[in-house]
Each structure stands twice: as C-alpha cells, then as structure tokens.
LOGU-156447 format. One record per residue (C-alpha): residue number from 0; residue in one letter; x, y, z. Coordinates in nm, 3 decimals, padded with zeros to 5 digits, always signed. Layout:
<nodes>
drendren | marke | u | v | w
NUM | a | X | Y | Z
...
</nodes>
This chain:
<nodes>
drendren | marke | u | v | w
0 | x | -03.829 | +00.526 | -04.985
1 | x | -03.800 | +00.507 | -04.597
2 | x | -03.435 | +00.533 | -04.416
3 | x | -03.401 | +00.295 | -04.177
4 | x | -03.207 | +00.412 | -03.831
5 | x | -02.970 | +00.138 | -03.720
6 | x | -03.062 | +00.099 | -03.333
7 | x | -02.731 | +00.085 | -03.086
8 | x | -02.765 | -00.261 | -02.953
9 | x | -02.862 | -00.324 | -02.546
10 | x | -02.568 | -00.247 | -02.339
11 | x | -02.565 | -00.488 | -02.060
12 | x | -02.552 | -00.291 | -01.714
13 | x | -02.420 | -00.388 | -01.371
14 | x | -02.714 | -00.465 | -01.132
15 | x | -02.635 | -00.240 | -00.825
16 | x | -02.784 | -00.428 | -00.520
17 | x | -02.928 | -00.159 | -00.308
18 | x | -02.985 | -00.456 | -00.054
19 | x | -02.635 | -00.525 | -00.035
20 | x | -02.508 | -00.195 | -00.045
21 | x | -02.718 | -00.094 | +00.275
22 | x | -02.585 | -00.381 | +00.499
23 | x | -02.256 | -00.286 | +00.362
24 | x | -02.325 | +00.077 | +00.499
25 | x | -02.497 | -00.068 | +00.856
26 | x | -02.140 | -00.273 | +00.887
27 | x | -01.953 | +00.022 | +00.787
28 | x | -02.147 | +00.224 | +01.059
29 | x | -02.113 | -00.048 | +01.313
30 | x | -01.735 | -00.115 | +01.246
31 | x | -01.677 | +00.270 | +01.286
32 | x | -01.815 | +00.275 | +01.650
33 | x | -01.668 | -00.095 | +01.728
34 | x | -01.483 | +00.034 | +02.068
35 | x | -01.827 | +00.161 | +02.185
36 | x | -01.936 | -00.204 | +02.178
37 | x | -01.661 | -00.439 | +02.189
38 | x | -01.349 | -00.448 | +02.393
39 | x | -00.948 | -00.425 | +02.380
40 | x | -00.971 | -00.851 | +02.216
41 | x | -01.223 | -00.742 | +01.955
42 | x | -01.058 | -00.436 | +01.870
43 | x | -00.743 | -00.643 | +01.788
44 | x | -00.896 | -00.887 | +01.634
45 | x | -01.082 | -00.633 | +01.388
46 | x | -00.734 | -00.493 | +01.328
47 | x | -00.572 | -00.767 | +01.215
48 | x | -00.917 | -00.801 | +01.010
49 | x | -00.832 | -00.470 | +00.822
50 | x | -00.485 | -00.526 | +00.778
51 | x | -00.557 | -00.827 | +00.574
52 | x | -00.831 | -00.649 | +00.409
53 | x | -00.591 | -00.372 | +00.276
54 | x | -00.292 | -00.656 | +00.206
55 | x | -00.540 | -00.864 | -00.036
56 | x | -00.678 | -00.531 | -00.211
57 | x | -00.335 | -00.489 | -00.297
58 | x | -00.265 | -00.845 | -00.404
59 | x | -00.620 | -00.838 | -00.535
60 | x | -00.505 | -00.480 | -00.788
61 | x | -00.184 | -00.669 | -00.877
62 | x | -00.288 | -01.037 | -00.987
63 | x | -00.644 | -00.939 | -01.054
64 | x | -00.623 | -00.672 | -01.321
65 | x | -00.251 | -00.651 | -01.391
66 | x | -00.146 | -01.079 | -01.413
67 | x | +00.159 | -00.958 | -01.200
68 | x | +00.119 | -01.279 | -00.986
69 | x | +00.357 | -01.181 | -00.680
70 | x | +00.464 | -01.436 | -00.392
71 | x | +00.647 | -01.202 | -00.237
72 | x | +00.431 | -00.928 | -00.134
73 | x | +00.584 | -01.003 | +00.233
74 | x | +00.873 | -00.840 | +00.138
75 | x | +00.693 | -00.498 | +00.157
76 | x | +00.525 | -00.566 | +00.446
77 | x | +00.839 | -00.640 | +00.644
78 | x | +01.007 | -00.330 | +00.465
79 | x | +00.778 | -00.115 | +00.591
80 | x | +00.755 | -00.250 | +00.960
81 | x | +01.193 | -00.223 | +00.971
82 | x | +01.159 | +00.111 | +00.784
83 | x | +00.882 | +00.226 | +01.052
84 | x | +01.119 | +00.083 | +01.376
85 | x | +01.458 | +00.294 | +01.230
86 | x | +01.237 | +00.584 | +01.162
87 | x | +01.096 | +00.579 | +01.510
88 | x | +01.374 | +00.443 | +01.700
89 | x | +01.687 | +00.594 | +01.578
90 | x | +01.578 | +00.923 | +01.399
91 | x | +01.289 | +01.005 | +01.687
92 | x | +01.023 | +01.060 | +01.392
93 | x | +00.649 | +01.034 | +01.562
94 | x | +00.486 | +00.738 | +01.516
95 | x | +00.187 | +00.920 | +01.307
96 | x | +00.454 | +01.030 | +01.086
97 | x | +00.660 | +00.760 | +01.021
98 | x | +00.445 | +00.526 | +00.950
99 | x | +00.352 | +00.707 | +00.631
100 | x | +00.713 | +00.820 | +00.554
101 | x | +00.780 | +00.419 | +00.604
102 | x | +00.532 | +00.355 | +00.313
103 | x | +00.707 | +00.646 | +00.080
104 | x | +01.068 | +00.487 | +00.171
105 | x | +00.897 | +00.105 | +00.081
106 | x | +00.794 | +00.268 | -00.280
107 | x | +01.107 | +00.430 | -00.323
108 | x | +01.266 | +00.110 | -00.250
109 | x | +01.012 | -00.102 | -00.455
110 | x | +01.098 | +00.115 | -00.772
111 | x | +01.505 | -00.056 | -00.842
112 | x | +01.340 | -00.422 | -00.704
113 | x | +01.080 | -00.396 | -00.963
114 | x | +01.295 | -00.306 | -01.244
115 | x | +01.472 | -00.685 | -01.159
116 | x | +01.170 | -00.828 | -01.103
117 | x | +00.982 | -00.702 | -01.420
118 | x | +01.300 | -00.890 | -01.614
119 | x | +01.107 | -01.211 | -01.544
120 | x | +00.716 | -01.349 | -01.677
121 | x | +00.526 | -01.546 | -01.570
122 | x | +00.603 | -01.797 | -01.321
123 | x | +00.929 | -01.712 | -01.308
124 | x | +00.876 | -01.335 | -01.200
125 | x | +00.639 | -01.523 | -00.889
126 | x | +00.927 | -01.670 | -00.808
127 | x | +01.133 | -01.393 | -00.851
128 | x | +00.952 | -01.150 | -00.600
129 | x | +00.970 | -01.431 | -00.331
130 | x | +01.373 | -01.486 | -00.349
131 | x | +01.337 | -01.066 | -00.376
132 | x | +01.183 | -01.119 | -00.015
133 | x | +01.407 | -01.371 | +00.090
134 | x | +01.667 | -01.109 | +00.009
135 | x | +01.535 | -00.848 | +00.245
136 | x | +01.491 | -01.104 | +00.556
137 | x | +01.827 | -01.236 | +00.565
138 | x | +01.968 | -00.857 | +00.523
139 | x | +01.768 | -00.741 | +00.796
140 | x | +01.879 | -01.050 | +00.977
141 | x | +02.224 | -00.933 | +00.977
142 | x | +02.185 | -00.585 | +01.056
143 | x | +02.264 | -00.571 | +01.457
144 | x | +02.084 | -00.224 | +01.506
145 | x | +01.774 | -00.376 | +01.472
146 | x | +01.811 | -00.694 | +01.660
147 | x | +01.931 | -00.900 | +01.403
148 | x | +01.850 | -01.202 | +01.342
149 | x | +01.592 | -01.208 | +01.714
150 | x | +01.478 | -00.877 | +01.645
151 | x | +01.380 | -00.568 | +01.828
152 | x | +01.125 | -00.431 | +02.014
153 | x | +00.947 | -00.069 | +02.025
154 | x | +01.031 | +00.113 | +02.353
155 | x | +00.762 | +00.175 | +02.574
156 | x | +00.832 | +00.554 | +02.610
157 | x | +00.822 | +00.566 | +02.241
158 | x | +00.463 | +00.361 | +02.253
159 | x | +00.351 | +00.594 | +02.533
160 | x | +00.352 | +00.932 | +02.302
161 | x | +00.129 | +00.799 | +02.082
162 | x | -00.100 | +00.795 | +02.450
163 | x | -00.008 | +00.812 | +02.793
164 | x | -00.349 | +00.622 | +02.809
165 | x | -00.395 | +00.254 | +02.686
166 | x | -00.715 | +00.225 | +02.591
167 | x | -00.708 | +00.554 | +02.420
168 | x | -00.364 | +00.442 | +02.198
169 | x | -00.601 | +00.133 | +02.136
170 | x | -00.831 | +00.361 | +02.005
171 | x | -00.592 | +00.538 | +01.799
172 | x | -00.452 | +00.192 | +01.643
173 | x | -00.772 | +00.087 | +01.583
174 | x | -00.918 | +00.380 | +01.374
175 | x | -00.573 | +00.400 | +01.208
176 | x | -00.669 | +00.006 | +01.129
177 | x | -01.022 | +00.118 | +01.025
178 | x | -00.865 | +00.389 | +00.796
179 | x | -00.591 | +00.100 | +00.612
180 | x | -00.906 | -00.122 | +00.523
181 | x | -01.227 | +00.160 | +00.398
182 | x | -00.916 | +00.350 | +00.174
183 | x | -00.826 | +00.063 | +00.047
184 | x | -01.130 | -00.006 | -00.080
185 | x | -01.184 | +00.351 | -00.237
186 | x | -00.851 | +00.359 | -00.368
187 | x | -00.854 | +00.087 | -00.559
188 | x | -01.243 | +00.179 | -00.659
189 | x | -01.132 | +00.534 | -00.696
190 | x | -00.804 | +00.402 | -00.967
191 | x | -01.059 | +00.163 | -01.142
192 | x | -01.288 | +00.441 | -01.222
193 | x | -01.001 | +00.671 | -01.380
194 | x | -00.844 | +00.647 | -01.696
195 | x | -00.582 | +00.399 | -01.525
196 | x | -00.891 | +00.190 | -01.449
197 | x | -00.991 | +00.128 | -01.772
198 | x | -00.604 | +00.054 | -01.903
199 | x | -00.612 | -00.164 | -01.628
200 | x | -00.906 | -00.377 | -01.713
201 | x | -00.814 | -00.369 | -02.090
202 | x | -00.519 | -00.587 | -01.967
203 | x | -00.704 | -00.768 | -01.735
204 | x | -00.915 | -00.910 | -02.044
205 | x | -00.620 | -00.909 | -02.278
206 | x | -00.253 | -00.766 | -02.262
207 | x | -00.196 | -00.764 | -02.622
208 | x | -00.529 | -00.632 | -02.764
209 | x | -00.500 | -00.332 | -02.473
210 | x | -00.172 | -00.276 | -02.632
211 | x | -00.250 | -00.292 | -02.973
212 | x | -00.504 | +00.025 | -02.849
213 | x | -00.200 | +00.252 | -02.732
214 | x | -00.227 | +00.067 | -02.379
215 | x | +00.124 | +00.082 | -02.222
216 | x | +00.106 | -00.215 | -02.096
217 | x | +00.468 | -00.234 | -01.901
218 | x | +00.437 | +00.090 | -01.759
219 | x | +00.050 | +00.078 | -01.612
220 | x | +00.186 | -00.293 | -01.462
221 | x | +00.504 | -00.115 | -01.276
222 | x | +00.301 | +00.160 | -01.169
223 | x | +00.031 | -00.074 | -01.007
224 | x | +00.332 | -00.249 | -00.882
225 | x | +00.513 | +00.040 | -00.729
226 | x | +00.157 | +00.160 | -00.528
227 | x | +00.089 | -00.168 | -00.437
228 | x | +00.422 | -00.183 | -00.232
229 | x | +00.366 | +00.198 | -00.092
230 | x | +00.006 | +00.076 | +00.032
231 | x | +00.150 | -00.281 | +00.152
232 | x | +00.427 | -00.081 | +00.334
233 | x | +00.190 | +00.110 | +00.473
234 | x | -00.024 | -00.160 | +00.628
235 | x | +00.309 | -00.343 | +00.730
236 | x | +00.411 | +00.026 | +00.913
237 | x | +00.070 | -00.068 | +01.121
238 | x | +00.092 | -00.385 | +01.165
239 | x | +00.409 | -00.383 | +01.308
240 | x | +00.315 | -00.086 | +01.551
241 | x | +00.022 | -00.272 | +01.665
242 | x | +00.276 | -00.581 | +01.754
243 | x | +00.519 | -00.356 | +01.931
244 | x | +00.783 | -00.588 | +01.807
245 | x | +00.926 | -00.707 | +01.518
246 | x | +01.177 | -00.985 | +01.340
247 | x | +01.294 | -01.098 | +01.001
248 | x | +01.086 | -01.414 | +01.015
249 | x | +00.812 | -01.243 | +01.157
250 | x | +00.818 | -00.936 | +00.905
251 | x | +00.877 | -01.130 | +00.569
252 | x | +00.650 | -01.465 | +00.635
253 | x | +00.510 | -01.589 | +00.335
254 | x | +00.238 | -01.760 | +00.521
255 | x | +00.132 | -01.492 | +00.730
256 | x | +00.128 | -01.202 | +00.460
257 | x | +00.124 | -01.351 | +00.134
258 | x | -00.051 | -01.725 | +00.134
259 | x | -00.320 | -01.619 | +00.347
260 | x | -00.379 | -01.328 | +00.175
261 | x | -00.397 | -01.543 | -00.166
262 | x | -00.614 | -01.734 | -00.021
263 | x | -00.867 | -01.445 | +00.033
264 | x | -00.869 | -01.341 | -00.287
265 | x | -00.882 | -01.657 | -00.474
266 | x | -01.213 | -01.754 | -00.227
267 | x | -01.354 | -01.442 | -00.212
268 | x | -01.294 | -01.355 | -00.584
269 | x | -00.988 | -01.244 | -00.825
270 | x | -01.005 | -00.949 | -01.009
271 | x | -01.346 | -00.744 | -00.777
272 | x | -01.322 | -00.503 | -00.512
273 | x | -01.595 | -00.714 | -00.361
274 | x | -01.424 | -01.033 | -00.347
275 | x | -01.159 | -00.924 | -00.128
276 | x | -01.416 | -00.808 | +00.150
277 | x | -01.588 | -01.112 | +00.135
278 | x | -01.264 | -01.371 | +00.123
279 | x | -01.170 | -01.222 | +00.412
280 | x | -01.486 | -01.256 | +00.609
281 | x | -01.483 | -01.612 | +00.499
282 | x | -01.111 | -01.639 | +00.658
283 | x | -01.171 | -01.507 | +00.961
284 | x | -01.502 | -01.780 | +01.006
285 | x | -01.283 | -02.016 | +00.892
286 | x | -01.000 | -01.980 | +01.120
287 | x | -01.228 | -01.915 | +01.408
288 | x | -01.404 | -02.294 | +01.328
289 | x | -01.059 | -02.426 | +01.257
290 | x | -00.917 | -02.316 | +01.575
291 | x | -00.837 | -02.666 | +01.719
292 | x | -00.734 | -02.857 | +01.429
293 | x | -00.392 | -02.769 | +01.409
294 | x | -00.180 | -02.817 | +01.053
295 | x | -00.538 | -02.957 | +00.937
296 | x | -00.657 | -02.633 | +00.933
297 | x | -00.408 | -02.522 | +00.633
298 | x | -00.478 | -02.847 | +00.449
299 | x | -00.828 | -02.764 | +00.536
300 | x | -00.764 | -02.364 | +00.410
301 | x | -00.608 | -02.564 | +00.019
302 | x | -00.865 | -02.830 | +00.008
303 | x | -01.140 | -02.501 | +00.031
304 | x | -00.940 | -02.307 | -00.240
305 | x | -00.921 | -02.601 | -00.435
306 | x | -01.327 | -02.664 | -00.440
307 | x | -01.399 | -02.258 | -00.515
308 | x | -01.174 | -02.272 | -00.793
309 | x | -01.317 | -02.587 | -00.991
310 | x | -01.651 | -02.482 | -00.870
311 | x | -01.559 | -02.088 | -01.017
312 | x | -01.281 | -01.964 | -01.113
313 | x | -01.402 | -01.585 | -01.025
314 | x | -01.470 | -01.736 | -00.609
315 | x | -01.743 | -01.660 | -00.435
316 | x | -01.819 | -01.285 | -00.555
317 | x | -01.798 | -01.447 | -00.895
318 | x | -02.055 | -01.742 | -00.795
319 | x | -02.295 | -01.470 | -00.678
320 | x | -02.297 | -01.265 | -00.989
321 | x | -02.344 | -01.535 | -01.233
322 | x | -02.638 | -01.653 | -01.004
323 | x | -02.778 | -01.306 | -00.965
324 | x | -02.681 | -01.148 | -01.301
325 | x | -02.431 | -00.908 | -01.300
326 | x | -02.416 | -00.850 | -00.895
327 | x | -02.293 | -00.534 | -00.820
328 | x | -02.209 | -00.323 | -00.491
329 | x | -01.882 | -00.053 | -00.624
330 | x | -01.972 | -00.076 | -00.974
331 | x | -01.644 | +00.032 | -01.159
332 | x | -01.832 | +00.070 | -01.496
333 | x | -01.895 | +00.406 | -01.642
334 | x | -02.190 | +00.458 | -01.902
335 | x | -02.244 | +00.738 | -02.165
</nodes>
C-alpha cells in the first residue's frame, strides 16, 4: 500500500517588474540631481510634487489599509506649519530642528484629538476629523501672536540662517523636499513589511476576521493614525517653510491638503504604495493641461475620479495589475 503526500497547493506570487523598477531607479537618480538640470521654478514645482507625494502616502496608510477615512488630514498639516512658525519665531529653535520637533508636537497633539475622533465610525468619524480641523483654524485665527486671522510671515533674518545664499537655501529646501517624498515611500513599505504590516492588511481585507486572530484592531488603527499626523506635520513643517508665510485658511484648506490629495489616491490607487506615486504624476499632468480652464478644472479633477472608480475601484495601479497579473514594483509580500 503506497502513502500518498498531499502537495501544498501553488501560492500565487507578486510579479516584480524589473522594467518598472529600473525607470523607477533612473527617475529616482534624475530627481536626486534635479538642481543640476532644472532651475529655481522646477525645483519648486518638484517640491510641491513631494509634498503631496508624502501627504497622500499618509492618507493612502490611513484609508487604504486601516478604513480610517479622514477629511481632515489638513488639520495636521496646518498644525505643523503654526507649530514650526512659534518654534522658530518665538523660541529661536533652527529651522532644521524645528521642523522635526513641529512633527513630534503635531503627534503629541494628534494623540487627545484622536481619542474624540475614534468615538465616531464611519462616516461620521470623516466628518468628525474635518470639524476637528475646523477647530484648529478658527483657534489659530484668534491667536494675535501669530497674525491672527491674516497671518504671519517668517522673518528674513530667520530665512537667511538656513543660507546667506539663495540658491543654496533652495537647494537645502529642495533635498529636504526630496527626503519628505523617497521616506515616505520606505516608511510606509518598511511598516507594511513588519509585523504591523501584516495586522494592517488583515484589516484591510477584513476588521473582524483580523480580530477574531488576536488582531487589535483599535489600537493598530490609532497608532497608524497617530504616525500619520507626525509624518503629515512633518510635511506641513516644510511646506510652510518653503512658503515663508502662513494663515489659518491657508494652513487648514481642505482643498489644498486633503481633496487633492484624495484625489491622488483614489486615481492612482487605494490601498498600494504604488498608486500614490502614480496619482500624483497623473495630478500634476492634469493640472498642468487644465491650467486655463478655471473651476472646470475641479469639475474636470471629479468627473476623472468618477470614471477610475466605475472603471476600477483599485485606480490606475489597480487597472495595471489586473491587466498584467499581479504587477508589482515594492512588493510588501513575504514568502516562506
């Protein structure tokens, strides 16, 4: 009598795209020597580029693999741009410096907003973190220090010892710019390959089965939260350096920090590190061909979300991989 050996069945793999993955490297390369070849317009242009990169990785961790779907993600960018000013301005912290200790204090902060927040589901907890913002705008509104309700601007000798030279503190801005958008790409790649990675895409596929598996659930979500707003203050800390000038309208627009943003992750496709990169690519095309059409161009920016969605739900990225069978570039899958 013969034993038979059951045989493990296949185990699908990601297909790593070593064509992708080396113009990803030649952009990577180019984008690191960008003031070599483009001047002080490009270089802002790519900055504001990698600020929205980093903002919809964060969005992208939160709604993506968590379901914490947040409207009010400008309330940590504006955080972190007043945070950065006071730091700078009234307690003569250098620039380098407080711009990270901005990010710490926006956590820190985050931590007793969250526990309100996390009271609500669903759509009401969207709607929560966007009155949450509205909060911090019309508090920093009334705060005269800072400018009020018109706002304030960064001195100039303040600007100047970052560089007495001002194409070298473009420089500086624009690798610090470079630095907000390749990190936050490995640290979201870096958490998805950990232990937290896999808890988070346990709930990403479904919150009550990861639970049900000793997945705690509430606690991975505030975490995410809580990093999300250190990383979004960070980027705000920049963005707001870069400006030289800030205000509450400015600091906590919806438009400018949260629908765009949405809008690059829902095109370029929820719930991948790849997505993001790609959505905002897509933006930046879009806005450049838009340029002239005035409020058309955000009807035209919802009509385009619109189509990706009912053509795939998972956006572009998602489109590609279905086409192409399990697409991958930063493969977040790990095999025994």
């Amino acid at each position: 009598m013969s034993l038979s050996v059951p045989t493990a069945p296949p185990v699908s793999r990601d297909f790593v795209s070593p064509g992708l993955r080396t113009v990803l490297a030649a952009a990577l390369v180019l984008l690191a020597v960008a003031p070599l070849w483009t001047g002080p317009a490009g270089m802002r242009l790519l900055m504001e580029a990698f600020s929205l990169l980093a903002l919809a990785q964060m969005w992208n961790l939160l709604a993506g693999y968590t379901g914490l779907i947040s409207v009010g993600q400008q309330a940590f960018v504006g955080l972190g741009g007043y945070l950065f000013f006071a730091l700078a301005m009234f307690l003569n912290v250098p620039l380098l410096v407080a711009i990270p200790a901005a990010a710490v204090a926006t956590a820190v902060i985050a931590v007793p907003t969250g526990w309100v927040a996390f009271r609500l589901k669903g759509a009401y907890f969207a709607i929560g973190t966007w009155v949450i913002a509205e909060v911090f705008r019309l508090s920093m509104a009334q705060i005269g220090a800072l400018g009020g309700g018109s706002g304030i601007s960064l001195p100039v000798s303040i600007v100047r010892s970052l560089s007495a030279d001002r194409f070298a503190r473009e420089m500086i801005m624009y690798y610090i710019a470079f630095g907000l958008g390749v990190v936050s790409i490995l640290a979201v790649w870096g958490l998805l390959r950990s232990r937290w990675g896999l808890a988070l895409t346990a709930i990403r596929d479904s919150a009550p089965a990861a639970e049900s598996v000793g997945v705690r659930v509430e606690a991975v979500k505030f975490m995410v939260y809580v990093f999300a707003a250190f990383y979004t203050g960070l980027t705000g800390a920049f963005i707001f350096l870069q400006k030289l000038r800030i205000t509450p309208d400015a600091a906590f627009s919806v438009n400018e920090w949260t629908a765009f943003v949405i809008f690059i992750v829902v095109i370029g496709g929820l719930g991948s590190i790849e997505g993001p990169i790609i959505g905002t690519v897509l933006f930046f095309l879009l806005r450049w061909i838009a340029a002239d059409w005035g409020t058309w161009y955000l009807m035209a920016m919802g009509a385009i979300a619109i189509a990706v969605m009912i053509v795939n739900r998972r956006g572009v990225w998602g489109a590609l991989q279905s086409a192409f069978s399990n697409l991958s570039v930063l493969p977040v899958s790990r095999r025994l």
